[in-house]
C-alpha positions in Angstrom: -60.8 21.9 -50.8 -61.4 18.3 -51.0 -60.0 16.2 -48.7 -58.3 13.6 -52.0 -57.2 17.4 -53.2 -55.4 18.0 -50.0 -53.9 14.5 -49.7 -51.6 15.7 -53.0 -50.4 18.9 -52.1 -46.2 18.1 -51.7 -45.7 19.8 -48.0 -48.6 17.2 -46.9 -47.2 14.0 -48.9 -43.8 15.2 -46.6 -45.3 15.2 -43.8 -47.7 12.2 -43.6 -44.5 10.0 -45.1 -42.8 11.1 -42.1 -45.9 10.7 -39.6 -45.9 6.9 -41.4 -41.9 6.3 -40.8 -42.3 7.2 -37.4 -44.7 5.2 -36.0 -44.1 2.3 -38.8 -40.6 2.6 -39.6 -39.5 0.7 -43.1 -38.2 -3.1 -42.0 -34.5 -5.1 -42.8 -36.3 -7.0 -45.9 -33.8 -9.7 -44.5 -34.1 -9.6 -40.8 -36.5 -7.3 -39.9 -35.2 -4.9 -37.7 -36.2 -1.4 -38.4 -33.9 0.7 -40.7 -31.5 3.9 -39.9 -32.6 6.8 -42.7 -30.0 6.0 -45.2 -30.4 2.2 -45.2 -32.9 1.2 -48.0 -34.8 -2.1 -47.8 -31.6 -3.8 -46.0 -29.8 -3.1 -43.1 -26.1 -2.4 -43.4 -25.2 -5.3 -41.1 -27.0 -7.8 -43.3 -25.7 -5.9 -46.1 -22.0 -6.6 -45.0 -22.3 -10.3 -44.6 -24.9 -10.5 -47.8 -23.5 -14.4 -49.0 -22.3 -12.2 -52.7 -21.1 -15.3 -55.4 -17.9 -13.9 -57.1 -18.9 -11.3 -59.5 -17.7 -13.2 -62.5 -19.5 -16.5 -62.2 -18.7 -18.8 -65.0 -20.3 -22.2 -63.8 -23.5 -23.2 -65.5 -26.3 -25.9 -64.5 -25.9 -29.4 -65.8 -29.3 -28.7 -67.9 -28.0 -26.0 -69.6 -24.1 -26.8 -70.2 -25.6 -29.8 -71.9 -27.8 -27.1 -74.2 -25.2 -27.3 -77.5 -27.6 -25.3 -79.6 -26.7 -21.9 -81.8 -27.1 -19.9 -78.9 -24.9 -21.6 -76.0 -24.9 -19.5 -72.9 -21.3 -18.2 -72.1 -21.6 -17.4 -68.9 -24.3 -17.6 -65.8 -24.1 -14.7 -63.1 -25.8 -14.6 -60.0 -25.8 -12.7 -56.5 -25.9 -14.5 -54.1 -26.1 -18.1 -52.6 -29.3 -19.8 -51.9 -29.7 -21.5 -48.5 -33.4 -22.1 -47.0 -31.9 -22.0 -43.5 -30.5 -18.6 -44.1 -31.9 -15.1 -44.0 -31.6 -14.1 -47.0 -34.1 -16.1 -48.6 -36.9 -13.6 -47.4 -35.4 -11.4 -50.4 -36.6 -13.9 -52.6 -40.1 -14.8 -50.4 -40.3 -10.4 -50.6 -40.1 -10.0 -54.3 -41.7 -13.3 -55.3 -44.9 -13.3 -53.2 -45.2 -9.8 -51.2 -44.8 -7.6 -54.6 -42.1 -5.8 -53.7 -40.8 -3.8 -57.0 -38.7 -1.1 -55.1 -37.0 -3.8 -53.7 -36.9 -6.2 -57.1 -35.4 -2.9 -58.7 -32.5 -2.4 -55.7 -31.6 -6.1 -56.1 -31.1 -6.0 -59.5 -29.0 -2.7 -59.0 -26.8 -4.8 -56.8 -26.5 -7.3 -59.7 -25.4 -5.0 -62.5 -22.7 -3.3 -60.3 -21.6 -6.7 -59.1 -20.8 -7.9 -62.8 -21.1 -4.6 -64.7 -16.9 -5.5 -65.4 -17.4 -9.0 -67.1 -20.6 -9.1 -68.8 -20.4 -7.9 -72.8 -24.3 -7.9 -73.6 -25.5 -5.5 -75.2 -29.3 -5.7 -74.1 -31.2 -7.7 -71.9 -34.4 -9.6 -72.1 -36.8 -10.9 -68.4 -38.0 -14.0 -68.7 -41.9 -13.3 -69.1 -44.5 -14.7 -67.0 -48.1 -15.7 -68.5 -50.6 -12.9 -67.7 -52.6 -15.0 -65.7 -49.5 -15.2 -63.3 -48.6 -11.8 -63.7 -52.1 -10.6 -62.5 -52.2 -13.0 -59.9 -48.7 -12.2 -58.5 -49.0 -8.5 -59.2 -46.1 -8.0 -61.4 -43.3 -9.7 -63.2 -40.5 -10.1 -60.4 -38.0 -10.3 -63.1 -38.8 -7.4 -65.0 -38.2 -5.3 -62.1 -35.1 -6.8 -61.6 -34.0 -6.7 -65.1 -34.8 -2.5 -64.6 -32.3 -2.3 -62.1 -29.7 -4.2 -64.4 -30.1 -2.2 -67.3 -29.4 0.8 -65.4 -26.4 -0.3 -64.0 -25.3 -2.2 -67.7 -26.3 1.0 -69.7 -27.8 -1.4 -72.3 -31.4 -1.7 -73.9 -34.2 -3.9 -71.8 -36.3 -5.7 -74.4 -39.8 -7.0 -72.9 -41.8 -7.1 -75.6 -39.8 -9.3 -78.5 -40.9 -12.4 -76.3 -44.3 -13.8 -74.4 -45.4 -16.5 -72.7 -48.1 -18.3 -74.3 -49.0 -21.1 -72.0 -50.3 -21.1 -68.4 -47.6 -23.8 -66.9 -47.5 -24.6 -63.6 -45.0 -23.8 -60.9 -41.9 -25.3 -61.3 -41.6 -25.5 -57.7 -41.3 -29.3 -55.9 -40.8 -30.8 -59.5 -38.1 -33.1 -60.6 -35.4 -32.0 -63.4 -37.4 -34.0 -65.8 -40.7 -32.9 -65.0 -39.4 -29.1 -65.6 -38.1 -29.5 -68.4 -41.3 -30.5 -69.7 -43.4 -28.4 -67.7 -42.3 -25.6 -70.2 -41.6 -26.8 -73.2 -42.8 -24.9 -76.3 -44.0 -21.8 -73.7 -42.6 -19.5 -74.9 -43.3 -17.5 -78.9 -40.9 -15.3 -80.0 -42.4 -11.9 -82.0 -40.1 -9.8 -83.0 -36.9 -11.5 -84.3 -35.3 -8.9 -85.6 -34.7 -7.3 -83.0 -32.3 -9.3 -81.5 -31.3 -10.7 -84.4 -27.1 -10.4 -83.9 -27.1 -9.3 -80.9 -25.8 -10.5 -77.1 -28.7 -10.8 -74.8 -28.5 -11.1 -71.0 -31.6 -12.9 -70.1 -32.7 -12.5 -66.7 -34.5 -14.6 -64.0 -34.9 -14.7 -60.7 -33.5 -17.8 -59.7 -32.4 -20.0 -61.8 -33.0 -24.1 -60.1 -32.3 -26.8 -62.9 -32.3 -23.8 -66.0 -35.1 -25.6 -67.3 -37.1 -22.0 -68.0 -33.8 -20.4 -69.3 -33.1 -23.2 -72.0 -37.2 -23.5 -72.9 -37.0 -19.0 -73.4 -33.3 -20.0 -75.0 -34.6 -22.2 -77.7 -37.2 -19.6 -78.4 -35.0 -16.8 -78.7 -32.2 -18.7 -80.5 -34.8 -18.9 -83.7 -33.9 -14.7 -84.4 -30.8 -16.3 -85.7 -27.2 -15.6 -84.8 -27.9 -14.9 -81.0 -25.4 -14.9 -78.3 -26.6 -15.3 -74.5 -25.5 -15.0 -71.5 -27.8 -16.0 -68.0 -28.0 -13.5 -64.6 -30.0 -14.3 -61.6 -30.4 -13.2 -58.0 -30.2 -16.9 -56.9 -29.1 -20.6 -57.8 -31.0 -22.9 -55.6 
C-alpha cells in the first residue's frame, strides 16, 4: 500500500494527530500558552477576562450615524474592545494575517451567542474582499466569521448577491477622509432581489471609521426597501 494510501486510513489520522499534539501542543491564540484538551484556540483564563462589549451594543461610528440613507443601520454589535497594548489583539493579527479559519469560525460563534437575543435579521451578508486580496490573504476573514454567526443566528448567509470590484488599498494608517474615498463605488450589487425586503446583518471584522460598511451599505441599499444592521469582532 502506498504510503499517501496509508496516511488516510482513520486509526492512523488518530494517531499521528495525537503524535502532533504531543510534541506541538495547539497554542492560547491570545497568549500563547499551550492548551488543556477541552480548551479550543483560547485558554479558559484569557477566556474569563476576554474585554466582551455589552451584548446589545447600540452606539454607531460618527461616519455612519451621519449615513441618513433608505437603509440606516439600527444597531452596530461587536465583541470585544480593541486595545493595541492588550492581548487580545493577536485574535485579530491570527485571523487577518495567519489564516486562521477554525479560529475566524469560533470567533464568530462567540458573536452570535453574545447577541443572538437582540438582533432581528433575518440573513446576513460578509463584506467581500477583491480576489486579488482574497488570494493573497488566503481567505476572506469575514466570511469565516460570518459562518460562525449564521449558525448561532439560525439565519441565511448570503455571499454571492455582492462583490467587490475594485482592488483598493488597505484602509490601514489612512485618515477618515482618505477612507471614505479609498472605497467609494467598490462595491456592485448582483442579485437585488434577493434581499430585496429583507434585514441584513452585514459583517466585518473590525469596523475603524465604518467607511467600508457605509461604501457596501450604499450598494446594498439599491435592492430597495433594505433594513441593516452592522456586527464586528472589533471597533478600533
Amino acid at each position: 500500500m502506498a504510503f499517501g494510501a496509508l496516511l488516510r486510513i482513520p486509526f492512523l489520522q488518530t494517531s499521528l494527530r495525537g503524535l502532533e499534539e504531543l510534541f506541538f501542543p495547539p497554542r492560547c491564540q491570545v497568549c500563547g500558552r499551550a492548551l488543556c484538551r477541552n480548551e479550543v484556540h483560547i485558554c479558559t483564563p484569557c477566556l474569563g477576562e476576554m474585554p466582551f462589549l455589552p451584548s446589545a451594543s447600540t452606539s454607531l461610528p460618527a461616519l455612519l450615524e451621519k449615513y441618513r440613507g433608505e437603509g440606516c443601520p439600527e444597531q452596530l454589535f461587536v465583541l470585544f474592545y480593541y486595545d493595541r497594548y492588550d492581548l487580545y489583539k493577536n485574535l485579530l493579527y491570527h485571523i487577518k494575517y495567519d489564516a486562521k479559519r477554525s479560529l475566524a469560525f469560533t470567533l464568530g460563534t462567540l458573536l452570535g451567542k453574545n447577541i443572538a437575543e437582540f438582533c432581528s435579521a433575518d440573513c446576513i451578508i460578509p463584506i467581500p474582499l477583491h480576489p486579488k486580496r482574497e488570494r493573497a490573504r488566503g481567505y476572506n476573514q469575514a466570511l469565516e466569521i460570518a459562518r460562525g454567526v449564521a449558525r448561532e443566528l439560525g439565519i441565511e448567509m448570503l455571499d454571492d448577491v455582492i462583490v467587490r470590484i475594485h482592488h483598493s488599498e488597505s484602509q490601514t494608517g489612512k485618515g477618515t477622509f482618505e477612507r471614505r474615498n479609498n472605497v467609494a463605488g467598490v462595491f456592485r450589487l448582483l442579485e437585488p432581489e434577493r434581499i430585496r425586503d429583507r434585514h441584513i446583518l452585514l459583517l466585518d471584522d473590525v469596523v475603524t471609521t465604518g467607511a467600508t460598511m457605509a461604501s457596501c451599505m450604499e450598494t446594498l441599499s439599491a435592492a430597495g426597501d433594505v433594513q441593516f444592521s452592522l456586527a464586528c469582532l472589533a471597533r478600533i
